[in-house]
C-alpha positions, -999 to +999 in steps of 0.1 A: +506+518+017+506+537+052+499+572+050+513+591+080+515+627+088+552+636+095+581+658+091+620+664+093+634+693+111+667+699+099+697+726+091+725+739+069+748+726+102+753+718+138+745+745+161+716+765+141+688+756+169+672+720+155+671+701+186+657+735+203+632+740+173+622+702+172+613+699+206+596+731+208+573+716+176+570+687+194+559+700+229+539+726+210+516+704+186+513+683+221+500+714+238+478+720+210+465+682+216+480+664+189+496+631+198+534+635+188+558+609+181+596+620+184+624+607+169+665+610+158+683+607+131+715+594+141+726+573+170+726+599+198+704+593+228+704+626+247+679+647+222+653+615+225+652+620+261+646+656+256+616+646+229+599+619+255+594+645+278+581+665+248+560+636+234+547+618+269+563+588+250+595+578+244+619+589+216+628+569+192+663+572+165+662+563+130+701+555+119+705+534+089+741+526+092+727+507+127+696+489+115+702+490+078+680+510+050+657+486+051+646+488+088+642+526+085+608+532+077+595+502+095+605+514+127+595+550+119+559+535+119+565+516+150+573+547+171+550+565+158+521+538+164+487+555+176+508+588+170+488+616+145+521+631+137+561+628+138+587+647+142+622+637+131+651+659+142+682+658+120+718+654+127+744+681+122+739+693+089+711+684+064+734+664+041+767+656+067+765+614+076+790+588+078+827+602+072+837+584+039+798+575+031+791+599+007+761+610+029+753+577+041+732+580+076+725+617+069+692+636+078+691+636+040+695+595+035+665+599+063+639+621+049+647+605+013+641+567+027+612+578+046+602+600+016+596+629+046+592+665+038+620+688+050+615+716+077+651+736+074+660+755+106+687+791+100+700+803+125+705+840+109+724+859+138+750+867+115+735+870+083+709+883+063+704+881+027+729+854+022+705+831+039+688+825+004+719+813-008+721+791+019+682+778+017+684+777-021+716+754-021+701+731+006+669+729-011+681+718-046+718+701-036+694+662-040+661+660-059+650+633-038+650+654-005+625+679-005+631+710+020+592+725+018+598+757+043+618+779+065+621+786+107+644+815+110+662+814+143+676+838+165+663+867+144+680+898+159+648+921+149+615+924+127+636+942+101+663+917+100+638+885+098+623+905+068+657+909+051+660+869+051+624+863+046+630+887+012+657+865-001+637+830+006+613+816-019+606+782+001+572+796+022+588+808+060+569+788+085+583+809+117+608+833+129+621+830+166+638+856+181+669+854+201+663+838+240+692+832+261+671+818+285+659+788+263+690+775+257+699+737+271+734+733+290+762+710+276+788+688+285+818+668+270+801+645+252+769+669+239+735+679+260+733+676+297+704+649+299+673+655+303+671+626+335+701+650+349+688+685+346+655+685+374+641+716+353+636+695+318+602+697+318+599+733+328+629+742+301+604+716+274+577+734+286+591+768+273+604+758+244+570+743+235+557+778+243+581+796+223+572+774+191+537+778+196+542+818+199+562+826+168+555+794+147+531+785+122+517+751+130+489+744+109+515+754+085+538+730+098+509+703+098+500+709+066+536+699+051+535+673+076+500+659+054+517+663+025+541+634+030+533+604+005+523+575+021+551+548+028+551+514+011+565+496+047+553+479+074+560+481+111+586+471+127+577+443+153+602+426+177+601+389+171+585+367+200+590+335+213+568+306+226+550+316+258+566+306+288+579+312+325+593+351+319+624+358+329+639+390+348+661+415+335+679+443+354+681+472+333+706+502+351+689+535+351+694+566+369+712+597+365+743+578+353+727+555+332+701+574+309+715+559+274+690+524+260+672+522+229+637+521+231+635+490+208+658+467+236+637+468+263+609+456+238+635+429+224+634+417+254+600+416+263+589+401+231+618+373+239+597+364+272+622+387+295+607+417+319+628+441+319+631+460+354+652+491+359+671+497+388+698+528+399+730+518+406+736+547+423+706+543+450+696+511+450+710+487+478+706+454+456+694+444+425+659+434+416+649+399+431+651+374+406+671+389+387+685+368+353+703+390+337+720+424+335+717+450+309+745+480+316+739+506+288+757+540+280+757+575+302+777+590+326+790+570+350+822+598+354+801+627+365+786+603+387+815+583+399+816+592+435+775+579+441+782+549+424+812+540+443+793+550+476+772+521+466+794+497+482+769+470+491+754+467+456+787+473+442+802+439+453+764+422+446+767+428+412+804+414+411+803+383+422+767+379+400+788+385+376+816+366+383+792+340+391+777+338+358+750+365+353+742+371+317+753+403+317+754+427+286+777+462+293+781+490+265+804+521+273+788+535+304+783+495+317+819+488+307+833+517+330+812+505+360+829+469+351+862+479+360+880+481+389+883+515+393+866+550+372+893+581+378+902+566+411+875+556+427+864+518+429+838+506+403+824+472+406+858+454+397+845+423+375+870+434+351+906+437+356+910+472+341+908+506+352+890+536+335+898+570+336+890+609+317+907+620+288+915+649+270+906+630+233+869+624+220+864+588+205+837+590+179+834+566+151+808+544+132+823+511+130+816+479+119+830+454+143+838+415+139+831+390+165+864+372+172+851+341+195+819+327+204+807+349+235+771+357+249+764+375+222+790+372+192+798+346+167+836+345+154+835+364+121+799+375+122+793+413+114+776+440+136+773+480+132+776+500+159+789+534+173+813+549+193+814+578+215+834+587+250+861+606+264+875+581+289+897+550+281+902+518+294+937+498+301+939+469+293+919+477+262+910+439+257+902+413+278+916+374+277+885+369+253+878+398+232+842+416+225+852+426+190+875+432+161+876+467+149+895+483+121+921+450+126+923+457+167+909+434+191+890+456+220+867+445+246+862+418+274+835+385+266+829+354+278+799+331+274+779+350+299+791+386+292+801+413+268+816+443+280+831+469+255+830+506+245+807+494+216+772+508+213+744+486+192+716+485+180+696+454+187+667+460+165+693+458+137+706+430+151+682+409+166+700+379+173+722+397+197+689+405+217+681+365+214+712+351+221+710+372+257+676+364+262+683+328+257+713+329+284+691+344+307+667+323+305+694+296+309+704+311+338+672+313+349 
């Protein structure tokens, strides 16, 4: 049994001040010289980014629908390794998860698997009293999630906080007033990332200040205590034989700021070092390079740098071309093509990408249709979904994946390209069968 200090910061829905709240918790037990381990429930990688700079260390999500139940708590006490406390934010509301899931991959499903006390977040701007309606209902809809206190947000005044606080009988660990000048900008597909926006760690740094002013936190540490311990061990990524290592170029930059934590430590583990590179700046990729590891972003808001970037540009397509073990997911698929709203990309694929009007967002569980670099026909992966461009053609001559009976994406036996985000630490053989190619290719 592990006993670990942590907590959940959720709320009655999206938009009540979470992600604000959470990383303000985070960057204010920091400050107060705690080490803090962040992490998100949910497969979104914007707010981790947000809770590394919070953290010093780098956020981690906890999504069961991508790594199964099973691998929940397990890599909960991985990220939070040599951590004295975590913080978990939620996604949307406390008890919203997988459309058709009864509540499957919720904040709830969360804190109930990792048997982690609740921290609800209300935003009360337009309310007062019928915020203990609210609280009351959240905190007694599922016995097996326990919401154990209260941050009011954007309180309008000290006698409209005590109105709500009146109505509340869960202990109310903090109000914060209303600050225009704390909020974080957005975008199509959610937060402007925190690698985009040069003032994130001046805006974490005030939010951590915020927190600290008109929050409780030995309060908020002492729920964070209370959690039971968890019958789980770490998660550890499986290793291989040592051996001559192998080099792997990761894309990073501005355009490319979406990667699990847990695939660059795949990789490591499976004798690969992983070296990032920006494909917007860089004028080649990283000598020796083995293999090549596209993950998600914004290549769109980016387009014109990346295309400026002629030299590497036709590098990395006839590596490629040429055989590369190369692994692209959404963002990498886009920089595949031939062109992104115009403007040339990398052309390895025969398709062009472009902006749409329509948001793609789902939680899939896709098919392998062939034998590729990383699928096996008819095996089964999770994985999720989420962009606003679209691709024609849609599939390649060899697809990445079936889903929901429709064949999308371009593989072969030395890539996968598709719109398809996973997560390898669910999957580990997806991470092995890579590493293997590259050091095939080697």
């Amino acid at each position: 049994m592990t006993p670990f200090p942590r907590i959940v910061v959720a709320a009655p829905a999206t938009g009540q001040g979470k992600t604000t709240v959470a990383t303000g918790l985070m960057a204010a037990l920091r400050d107060a010289g705690h080490a803090v381990s962040g992490h998100k429930v949910g497969p979104d990688y914007i707010d981790p980014g947000y809770h590394a700079l919070a953290c010093g260390r780098p956020g981690r999500n906890l999504d069961p629908h991508l790594v199964g139940e099973e691998q929940v708590a397990p890599l909960l006490l991985h990220g939070a390794s040599d951590a004295e406390v975590a913080v978990v934010e939620g996604v949307m509301g406390l008890y919203d998860g997988r459309i058709g899931g009864d509540g499957f991959s919720s904040t709830a499903h969360v804190a109930a698997l990792t048997r982690t006390p609740v921290v609800l977040v209300v935003d009360i701007s337009r309310s007062s009293r019928s915020i203990g309606a609210v609280v009351h209902g959240m905190a007694t809809w599922d016995p097996t999630v326990e919401v154990a206190g209260v941050i009011l947000n954007q309180a309008g005044s000290a006698r409209h906080a005590d109105e709500v606080r009146s109505s509340i009988s869960l202990p109310v660990l903090g109000v914060i007033p209303r600050d225009a000048s704390i909020a974080t900008p957005s975008r199509h597909l959610g937060l402007v990332t925190a690698a985009e926006r040069g003032e994130s760690e001046a805006v974490v740094a005030r939010l951590g200040e915020v927190v600290a002013e008109h929050v409780d936190l030995e309060a908020v540490l002492a729920i964070a205590r209370s959690a039971p311990a968890l019958d789980a061990v770490a998660w550890t990524p499986p290793a291989v034989a040592s051996g001559e290592r192998r080099r792997v170029a990761v894309a990073a930059g501005r355009a490319f700021t979406f990667q699990y934590a847990e695939t660059a430590e795949l990789l490591a583990a499976l004798g690969c070092d992983v070296v990032p590179f920006d494909p917007a700046l860089d004028a080649s990729l990283p000598s020796g390079t083995a293999g090549l590891y596209l993950g998600g972003g914004f290549p769109e808001v980016h387009a014109a740098d990346l295309s400026a970037n002629a030299a590497l540009r036709a590098e990395i397509r006839d590596a490629v071309r040429d055989g590369l073990p190369t692994v692209a997911e959404c963002a990498g698929l886009l920089y595949l093509c031939r062109t992104l709203d115009g403007v040339p990309m990398t052309g390895v694929l025969d398709a062009d990408a472009e902006m749409t009007s329509r948001l793609t967002l789902r939680y899939p569980v896709a098919t392998g249709v062939a034998d590729t670099l990383l699928t096996r026909a008819g095996e089964a992966v999770t994985a999720h979904e989420f962009h606003r461009t679209t691709v024609a053609p849609t599939v390649g001559p060899t697809p990445g994946w079936s889903v929901d009976g429709a064949e999308v994406g371009f593989a072969s036996a030395t890539l996968h390209a598709s719109y398809l985000h996973t997560h390898w630490a669910g999957h580990p053989q997806l991470a092995e069968r890579f590493a293997a190619a590259v050091h095939a290719h080697g």
